[in-house]
ROFIZA-175450 format. One record per residue (C-alpha): x, y, z; residue in one letter. Coordinates in steps of 0.02 Angstrom, whole numbers, plus 50000, padded with zeros to 5 digits. Layout:
! residues N
XYZA ...
***
This chain:
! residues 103
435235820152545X 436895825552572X 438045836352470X 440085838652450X 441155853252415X 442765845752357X 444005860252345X 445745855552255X 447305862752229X 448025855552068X 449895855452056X 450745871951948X 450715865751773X 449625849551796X 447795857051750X 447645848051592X 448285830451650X 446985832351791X 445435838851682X 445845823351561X 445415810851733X 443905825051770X 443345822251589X 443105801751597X 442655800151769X 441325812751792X 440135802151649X 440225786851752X 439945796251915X 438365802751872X 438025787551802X 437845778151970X 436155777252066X 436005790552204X 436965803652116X 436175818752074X 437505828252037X 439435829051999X 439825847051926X 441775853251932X 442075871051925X 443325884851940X 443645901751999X 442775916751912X 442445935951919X 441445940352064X 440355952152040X 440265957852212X 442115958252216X 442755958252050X 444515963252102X 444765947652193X 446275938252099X 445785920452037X 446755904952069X 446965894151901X 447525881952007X 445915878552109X 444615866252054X 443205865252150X 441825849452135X 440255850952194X 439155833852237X 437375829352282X 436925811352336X 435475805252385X 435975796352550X 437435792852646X 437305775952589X 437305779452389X 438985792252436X 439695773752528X 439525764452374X 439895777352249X 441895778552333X 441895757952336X 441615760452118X 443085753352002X 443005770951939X 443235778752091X 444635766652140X 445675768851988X 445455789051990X 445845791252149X 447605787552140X 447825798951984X 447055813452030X 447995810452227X 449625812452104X 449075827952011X 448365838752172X 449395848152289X 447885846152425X 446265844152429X 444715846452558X 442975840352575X 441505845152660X 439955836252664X 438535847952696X 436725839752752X 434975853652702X 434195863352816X 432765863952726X 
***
């Protein structure tokens, strides 16, 4: 099993344009055999440190696949293919870590 944390920077005054490619991609993601999960998110109020300012700018996806192998194919998808290029305009950066269980 492996898991990614996709953090993303989404250019000042682009959030809705890239939620809209967020919105019809993430049905066809989970879709696809081997995913388990395909959940964006955002900042919100700690509660450990709820003075911390957010960033409405940061979205942040978190993945779980259920090989390396099922990750391969799901990035070789039409989906993924025609996406990519759309969201790549709307970002500012973006970073990925793929995380493997301990346990």
């Amino acid at each position: 099993m492996l898991n990614l944390v996709v953090t993303m920077m989404v250019k000042e005054g682009r959030m809705e344009e890239f939620l809209d490619v967020c919105r019809e991609l993430r049905p066809q993601v989970l879709a696809e055999p081997g995913c388990l999960a395909y959940d964006y998110t955002r900042d919100a109020v700690s509660p450990f440190d709820p003075e911390k300012p957010l960033d409405p700018n940061r979205v942040i996806l978190l993945e779980r696949w259920t090989s390396p192998e099922a990750l391969q194919a799901h990035m070789q998808t039409a989906h993924m293919k025609a996406a990519g290029p759309k969201m790549k305009e709307l970002r500012a950066s973006s970073e990925v870590r793929v995380l493997e269980p301990i346990f």
